[in-house]
N, C-alpha and C positions, 0 to 999 in steps of 0.2 A: 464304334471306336476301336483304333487298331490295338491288341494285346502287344507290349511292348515286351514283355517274356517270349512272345513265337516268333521265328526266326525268319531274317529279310529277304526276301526272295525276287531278285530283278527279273523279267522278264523282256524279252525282244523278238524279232525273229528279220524275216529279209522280203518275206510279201504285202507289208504294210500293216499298219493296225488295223485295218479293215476285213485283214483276213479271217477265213473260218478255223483254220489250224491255230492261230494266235490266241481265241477266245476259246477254244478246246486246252489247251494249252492252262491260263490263267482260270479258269475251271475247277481243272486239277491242281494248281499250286494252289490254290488260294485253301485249302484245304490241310497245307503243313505251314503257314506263315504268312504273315503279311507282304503284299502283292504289291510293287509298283511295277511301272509299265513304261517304257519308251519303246516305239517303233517307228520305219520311214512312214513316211505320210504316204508313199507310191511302192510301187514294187518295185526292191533292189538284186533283183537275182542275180547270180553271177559276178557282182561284186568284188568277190573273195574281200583280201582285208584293205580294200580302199578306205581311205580316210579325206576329209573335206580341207582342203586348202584356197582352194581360189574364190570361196564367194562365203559370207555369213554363214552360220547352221543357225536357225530357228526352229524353235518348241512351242507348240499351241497346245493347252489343257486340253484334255479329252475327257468327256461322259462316257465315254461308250460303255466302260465296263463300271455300273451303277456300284459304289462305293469303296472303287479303285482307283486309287491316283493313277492317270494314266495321261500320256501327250504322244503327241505326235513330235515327228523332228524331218525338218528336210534333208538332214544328211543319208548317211550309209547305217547300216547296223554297225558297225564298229566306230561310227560316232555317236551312235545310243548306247551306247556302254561305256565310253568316256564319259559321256555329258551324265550320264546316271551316276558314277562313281563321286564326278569330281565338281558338280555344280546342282545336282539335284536332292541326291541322299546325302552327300559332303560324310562318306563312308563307304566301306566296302561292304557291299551284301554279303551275307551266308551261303549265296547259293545264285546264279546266273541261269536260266534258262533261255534255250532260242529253239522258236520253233512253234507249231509246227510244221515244218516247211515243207509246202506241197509240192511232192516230187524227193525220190531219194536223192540224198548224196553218199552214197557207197563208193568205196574203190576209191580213185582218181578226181573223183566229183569234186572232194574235199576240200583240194587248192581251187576252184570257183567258188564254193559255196558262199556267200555272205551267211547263210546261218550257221555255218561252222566257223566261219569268220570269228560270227559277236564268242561262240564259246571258246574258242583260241586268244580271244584279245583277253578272255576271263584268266583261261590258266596261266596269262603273261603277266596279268597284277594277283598272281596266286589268289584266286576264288575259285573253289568248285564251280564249274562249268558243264555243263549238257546241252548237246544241238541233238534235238530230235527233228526224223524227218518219214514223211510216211506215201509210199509207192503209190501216189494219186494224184494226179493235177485237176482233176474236177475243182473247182471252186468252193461246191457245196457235198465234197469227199466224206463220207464215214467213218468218222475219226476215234471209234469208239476203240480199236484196239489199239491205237495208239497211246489215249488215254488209258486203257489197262495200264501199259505198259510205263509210262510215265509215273501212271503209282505204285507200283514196285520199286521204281527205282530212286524216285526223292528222297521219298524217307533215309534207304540208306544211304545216301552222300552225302544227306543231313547229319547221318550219326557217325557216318565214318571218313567222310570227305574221300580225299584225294591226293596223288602224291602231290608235289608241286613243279609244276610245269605241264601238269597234264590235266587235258578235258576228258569228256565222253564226246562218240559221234555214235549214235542211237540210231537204227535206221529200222523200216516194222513194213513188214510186203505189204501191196495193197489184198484186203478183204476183209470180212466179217472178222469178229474178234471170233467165235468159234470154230474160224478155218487156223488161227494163229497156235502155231507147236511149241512155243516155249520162246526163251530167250538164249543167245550165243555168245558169250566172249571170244571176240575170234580177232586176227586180223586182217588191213586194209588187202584187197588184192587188187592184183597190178594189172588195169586196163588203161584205155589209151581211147580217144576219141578220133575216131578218122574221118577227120573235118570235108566238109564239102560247101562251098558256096554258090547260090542262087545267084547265079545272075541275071539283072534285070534292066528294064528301060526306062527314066523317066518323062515326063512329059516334052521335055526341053532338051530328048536327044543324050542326055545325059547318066552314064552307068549308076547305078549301085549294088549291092552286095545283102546276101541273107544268109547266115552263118547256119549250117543245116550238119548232117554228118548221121556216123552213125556209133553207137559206144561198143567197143569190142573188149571181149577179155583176151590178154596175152598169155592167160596158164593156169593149168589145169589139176589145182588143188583145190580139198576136201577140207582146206581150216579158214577158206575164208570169209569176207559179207556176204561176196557176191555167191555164194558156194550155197549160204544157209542162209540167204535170203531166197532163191530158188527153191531151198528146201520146205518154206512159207517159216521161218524163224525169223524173229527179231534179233538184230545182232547190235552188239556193245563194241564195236574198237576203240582201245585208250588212244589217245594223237595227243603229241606234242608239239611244239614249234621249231624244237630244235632241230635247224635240218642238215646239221653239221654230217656227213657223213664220216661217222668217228675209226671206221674199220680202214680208210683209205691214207689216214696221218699219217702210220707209220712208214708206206713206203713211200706217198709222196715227201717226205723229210728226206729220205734216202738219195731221192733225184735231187731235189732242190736244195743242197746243202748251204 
């Protein structure tokens, strides 16, 4: 029976409920609060903050995680976090978790990420929000320093939350938790994907495309993810959604009078 004194804690992430990072993930929460659970039924990677318009979103109850409310949903992760909010709990959780999503999103990654997504749709209905993600795309990844790392950090945004408008984006190198140095408040650095596509034939004479590339850093500072995640640190950048660039008002007022 859920303790309705410990504090509600949504979970999602952007690899599917099926994931091994999801169930590592609610592992660990389930540990500061009661645990529900909405994820896509499939993998929505790259996503960023798409949302479902042109066809139904459907929820299937899910066992998976044995005495967790948990469903599936065919949307995006940023439709498991509305449909959680506003038709499942019919409340705002304590606390949003997505992840954990295999493969970083450091830098630049941010704007694709559906798991940074569902935590950005969080800081947009002011919820403490965390997208954790961890340097492995193995399927069956070793998630345990990630998990370290996850519970260090709950608890305090449980006790202290967060400004409003802002998430966490959590990111943990891949290896052993005893290769892992600590954790980093740092910020995002600025790289760039220098896209390349596969070009291919298909059966019927006919081209298609496989989006391929390679991810480059544009600069060469010592404060940033990609900086101390190199250095094997877990880093912490706050993001928000506001992508107003505020330093540029005043002189474009000046031209555009």
């Amino acid at each position: 029976m859920k303790n309705s004194n410990r504090p509600l804690i949504f979970v999602t992430n952007d690899d599917s409920l099926h994931a091994k990072g999801i169930a590592s993930l609610v592992a660990v929460a389930q540990e500061f609060g009661n645990v529900v659970v909405i994820a896509p039924d499939k993998p929505q990677s790259g996503m960023g903050h798409a949302i479902t318009i042109s066809h139904p979103l459907r929820l299937f109850r899910s066992e998976i995680f044995d005495g967790i409310e948990s469903y599936s949903c065919s949307g995006t992760p940023v439709d498991c976090v509305k449909l959680a909010v506003y038709e499942v709990l019919h409340r705002k959780p304590d606390l949003i978790l997505s992840g954990i999503n295999h493969g970083l999103n450091s830098s630049t990654n941010v704007l694709y990420s559906g798991t940074m997504s569902a935590a950005v749709e969080g800081a947009m209905e002011h919820i403490p929000s965390i997208g954790f993600s961890y340097g492995d795309f193995d399927p069956d990844a070793d998630f345990s320093a990630s998990m370290h790392v996850a519970k260090q950090l709950i608890p305090q945004i449980l006790t202290h939350g967060l400004p409003q408008g802002v998430c966490l984006n959590v990111n943990i190198p891949k290896g052993p938790l005893e290769a892992l140095k600590g954790m980093e408040v740092c910020r995002q650095a600025y790289a760039f994907w220098e896209d390349r596509f596969d070009k291919r034939i298909d059966q019927f004479g006919r081209p298609y495309y496989w989006l391929t590339g390679t991810f480059d850093s544009r600069e060469d500072a010592t404060d940033t993810d990609l900086y101390f995640l190199d250095q094997g640190f877990a880093t912490i950048v706050p993001t928000q959604f506001d992508l107003t660039a505020h330093q540029t008002i005043t002189g474009l007022k000046k031209i555009f009078k």
